[in-house]
C-alpha positions as CSV (number, residue, x, y, z in Angstrom):
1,X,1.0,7.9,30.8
2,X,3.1,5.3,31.5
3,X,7.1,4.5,31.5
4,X,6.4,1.9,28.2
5,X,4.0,4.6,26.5
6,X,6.8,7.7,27.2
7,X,9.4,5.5,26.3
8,X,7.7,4.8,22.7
9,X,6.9,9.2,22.5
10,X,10.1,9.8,22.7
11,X,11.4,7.1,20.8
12,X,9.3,8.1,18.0
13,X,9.9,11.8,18.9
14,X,13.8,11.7,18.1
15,X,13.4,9.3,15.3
16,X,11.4,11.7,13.6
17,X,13.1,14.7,14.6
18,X,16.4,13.1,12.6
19,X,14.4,12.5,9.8
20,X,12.6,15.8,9.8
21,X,16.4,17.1,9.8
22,X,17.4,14.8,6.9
23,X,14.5,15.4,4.4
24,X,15.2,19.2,5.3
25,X,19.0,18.5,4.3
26,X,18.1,16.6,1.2
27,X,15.7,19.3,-0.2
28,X,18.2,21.8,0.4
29,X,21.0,20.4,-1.9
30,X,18.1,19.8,-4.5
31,X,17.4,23.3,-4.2
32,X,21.4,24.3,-4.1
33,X,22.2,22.4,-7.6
34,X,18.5,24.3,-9.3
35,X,20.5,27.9,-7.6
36,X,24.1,26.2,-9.9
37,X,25.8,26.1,-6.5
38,X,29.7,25.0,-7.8
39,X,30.7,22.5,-4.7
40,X,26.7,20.4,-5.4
41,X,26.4,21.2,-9.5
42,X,30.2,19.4,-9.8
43,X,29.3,16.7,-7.4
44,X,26.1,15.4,-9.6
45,X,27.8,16.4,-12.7
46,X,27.3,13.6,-15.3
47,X,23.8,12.8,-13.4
48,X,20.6,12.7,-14.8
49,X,19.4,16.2,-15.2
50,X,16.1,15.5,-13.3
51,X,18.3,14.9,-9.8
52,X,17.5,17.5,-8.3
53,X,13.9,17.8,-8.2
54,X,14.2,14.1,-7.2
55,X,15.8,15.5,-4.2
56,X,13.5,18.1,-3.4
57,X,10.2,16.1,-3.8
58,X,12.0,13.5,-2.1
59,X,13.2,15.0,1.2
60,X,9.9,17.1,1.1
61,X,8.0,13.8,1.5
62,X,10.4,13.1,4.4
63,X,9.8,16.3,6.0
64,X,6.0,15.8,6.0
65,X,5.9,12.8,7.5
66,X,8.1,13.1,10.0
67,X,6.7,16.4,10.5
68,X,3.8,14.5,11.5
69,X,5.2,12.1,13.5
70,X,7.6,14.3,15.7
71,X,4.8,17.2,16.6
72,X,2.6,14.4,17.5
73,X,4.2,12.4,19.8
74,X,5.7,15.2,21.7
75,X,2.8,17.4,22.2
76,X,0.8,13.7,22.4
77,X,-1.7,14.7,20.0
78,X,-4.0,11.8,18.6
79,X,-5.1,13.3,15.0
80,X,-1.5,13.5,14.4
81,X,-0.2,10.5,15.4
82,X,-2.8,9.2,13.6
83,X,-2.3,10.7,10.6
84,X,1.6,10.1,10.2
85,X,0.8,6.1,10.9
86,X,-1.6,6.3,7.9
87,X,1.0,8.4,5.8
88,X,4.1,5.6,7.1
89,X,1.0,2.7,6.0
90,X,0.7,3.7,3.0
91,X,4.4,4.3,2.2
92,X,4.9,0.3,3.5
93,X,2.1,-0.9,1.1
94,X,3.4,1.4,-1.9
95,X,7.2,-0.4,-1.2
96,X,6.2,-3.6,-0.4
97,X,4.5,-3.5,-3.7
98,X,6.9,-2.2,-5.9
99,X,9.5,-4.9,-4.0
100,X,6.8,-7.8,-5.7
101,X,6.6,-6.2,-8.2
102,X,10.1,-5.7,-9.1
103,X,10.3,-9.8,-8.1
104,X,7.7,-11.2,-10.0
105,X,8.2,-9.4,-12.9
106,X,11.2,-8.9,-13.5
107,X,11.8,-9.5,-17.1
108,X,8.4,-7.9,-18.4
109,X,9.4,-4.6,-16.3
110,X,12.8,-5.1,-18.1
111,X,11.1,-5.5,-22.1
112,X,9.0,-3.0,-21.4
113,X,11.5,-0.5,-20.8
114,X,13.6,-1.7,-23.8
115,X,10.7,-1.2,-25.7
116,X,9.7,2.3,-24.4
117,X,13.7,3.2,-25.4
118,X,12.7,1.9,-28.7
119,X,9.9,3.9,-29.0
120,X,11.2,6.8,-28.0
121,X,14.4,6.8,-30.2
122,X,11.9,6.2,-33.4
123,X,10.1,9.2,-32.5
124,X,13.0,11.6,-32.4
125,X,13.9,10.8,-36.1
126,X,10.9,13.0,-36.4
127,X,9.8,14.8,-33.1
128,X,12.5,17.6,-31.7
129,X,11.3,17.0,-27.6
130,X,12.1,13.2,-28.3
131,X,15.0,13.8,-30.1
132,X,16.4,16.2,-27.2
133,X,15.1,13.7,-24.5
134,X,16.9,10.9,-25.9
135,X,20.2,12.5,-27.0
136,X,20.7,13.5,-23.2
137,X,19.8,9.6,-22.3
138,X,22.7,9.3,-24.5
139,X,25.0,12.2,-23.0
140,X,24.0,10.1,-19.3
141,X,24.2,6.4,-19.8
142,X,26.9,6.9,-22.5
143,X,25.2,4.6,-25.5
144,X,24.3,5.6,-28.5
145,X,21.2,4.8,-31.0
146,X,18.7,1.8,-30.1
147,X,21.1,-1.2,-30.1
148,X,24.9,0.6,-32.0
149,X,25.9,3.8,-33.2
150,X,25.2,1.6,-36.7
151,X,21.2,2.7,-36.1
152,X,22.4,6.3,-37.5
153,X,24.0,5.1,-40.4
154,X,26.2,8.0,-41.4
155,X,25.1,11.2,-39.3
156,X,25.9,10.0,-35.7
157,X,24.7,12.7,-33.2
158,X,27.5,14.6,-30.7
159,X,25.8,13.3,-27.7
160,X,27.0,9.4,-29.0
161,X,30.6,11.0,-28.3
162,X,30.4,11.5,-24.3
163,X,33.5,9.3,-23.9
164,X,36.5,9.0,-25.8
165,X,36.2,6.2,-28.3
166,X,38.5,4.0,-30.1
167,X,40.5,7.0,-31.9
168,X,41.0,8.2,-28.2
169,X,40.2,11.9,-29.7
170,X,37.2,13.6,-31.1
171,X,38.1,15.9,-34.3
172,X,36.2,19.4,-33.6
173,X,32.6,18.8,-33.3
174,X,32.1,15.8,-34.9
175,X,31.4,12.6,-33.9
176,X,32.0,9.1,-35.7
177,X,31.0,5.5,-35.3
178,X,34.3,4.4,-34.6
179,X,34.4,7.5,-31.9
180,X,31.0,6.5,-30.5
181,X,30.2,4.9,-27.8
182,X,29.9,1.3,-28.3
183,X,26.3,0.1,-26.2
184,X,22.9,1.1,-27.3
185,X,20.9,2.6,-24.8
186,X,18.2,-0.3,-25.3
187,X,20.9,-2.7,-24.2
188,X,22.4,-0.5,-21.8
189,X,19.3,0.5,-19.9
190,X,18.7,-3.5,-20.0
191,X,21.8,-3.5,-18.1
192,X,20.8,-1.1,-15.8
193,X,17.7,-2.7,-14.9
194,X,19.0,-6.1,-14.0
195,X,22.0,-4.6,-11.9
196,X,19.7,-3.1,-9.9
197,X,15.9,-4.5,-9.5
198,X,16.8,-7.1,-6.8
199,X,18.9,-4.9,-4.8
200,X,16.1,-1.8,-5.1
201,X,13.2,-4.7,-4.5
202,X,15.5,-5.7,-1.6
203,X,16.0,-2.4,0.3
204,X,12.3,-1.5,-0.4
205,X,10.8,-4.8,1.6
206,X,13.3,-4.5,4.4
207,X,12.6,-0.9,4.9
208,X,9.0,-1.6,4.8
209,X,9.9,-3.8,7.5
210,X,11.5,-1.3,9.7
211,X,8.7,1.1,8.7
212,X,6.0,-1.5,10.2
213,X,7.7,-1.1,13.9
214,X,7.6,2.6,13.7
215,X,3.8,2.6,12.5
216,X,3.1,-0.3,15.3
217,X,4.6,2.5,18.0
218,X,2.5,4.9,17.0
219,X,-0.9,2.9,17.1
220,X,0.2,2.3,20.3
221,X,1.0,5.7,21.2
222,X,-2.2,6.7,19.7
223,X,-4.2,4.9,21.4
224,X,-2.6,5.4,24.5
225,X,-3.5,9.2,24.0
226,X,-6.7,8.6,23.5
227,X,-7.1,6.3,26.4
228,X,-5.5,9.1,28.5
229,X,-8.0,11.9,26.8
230,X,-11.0,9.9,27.8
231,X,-9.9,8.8,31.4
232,X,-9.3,12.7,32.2
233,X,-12.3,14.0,30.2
């Protein structure tokens, strides 16, 4: 093997091994906030309740791959190599989409998840699940009803009161309009969505981009291996 092809193993080698590290690191605060660990559960307090499985799937993902990708260069093993640039192929195509995606259609993506709020606050004037799903949107994004606490008319739920509102106190456990938050979580997830869609369709395309070098190494690698495996076989 030459000095390029062992400078690309290794290369790919320690990459991976910090990864492998990371996505190890990441599912184990996942799995420290689902144990109510005090230093991580008052950290993500306020988050959206789903965070930590985020985490866990997350860094597991990581793990995988760069599972993959470590064990393969260093014991130069060509199925394996293999199989982690497929995994890092696929990830670029997934991103690369979504970044287009997130481009091109950037105000249907947005009115479809205005109307999916929508939808789901209707429901929960008669389902319980929706109901409890969208009072915690509520409790996270701090909003209240579809557009204004006004959507309630007269019974305005507790998780509208997340923040101190205009009377800068809540009296016991009741909340008003004019204690409320002020946004509706249509307009506020609205909001969200346009703060954020170019910079996540950003990161996701230059990632990609870094992810195509590391998956150009290891076709390399691969095929170096297997060049190697046939000249000594």
């Amino acid at each position: 093997m030459g000095c390029g092809t062992s400078f690309v193993k290794y290369v790919l080698f320690f990459f991976n091994l910090v990864v492998a590290l990371f996505g190890l690191a990441v599912v184990g605060i996942g799995v420290a906030v689902l144990l109510n660990w005090t230093v991580f559960k008052n950290e993500l307090e306020g988050h959206i309740t789903v965070a930590p499985w985020i985490f866990i799937v997350i860094g597991a993902v990581m793990f995988v791959i760069a599972f993959f990708g470590c064990c393969g260069a260093i014991r130069e093993s060509h199925c394996m190599v293999v199989t982690y640039a497929v995994f890092l192929l696929v990830i670029i195509i997934i991103q690369v989409a979504l970044g287009v995606l997130l481009f091109a259609y950037e105000q249907s993506l947005k009115d479809a998840l205005v109307k999916s709020v929508d939808t789901l606050f209707d429901k929960s004037k008669s389902d319980t699940a929706s109901q409890a799903v969208f009072n915690n949107i509520e409790q996270q994004l701090e909003c209240c009803g579809k557009y204004s606490a006004a959507d309630y008319a007269f019974v305005v739920p507790k998780s509208c009161c997340s923040k101190l509102g205009v009377t800068g106190k809540l009296l016991g456990d009741t909340c008003t309009i004019a204690d409320a938050n002020t946004t509706g979580c249509s307009t506020k997830v609205g909001e969200i969505y346009e703060k954020w869609n170019k910079t996540i369709a950003g990161v996701a395309i230059g990632v990609a981009c870094v992810e195509v070098v590391g998956a150009l190494f290891a076709l390399c690698l691969a095929n170096s291996i297997r060049n190697m495996d046939r000249r000594y076989a």
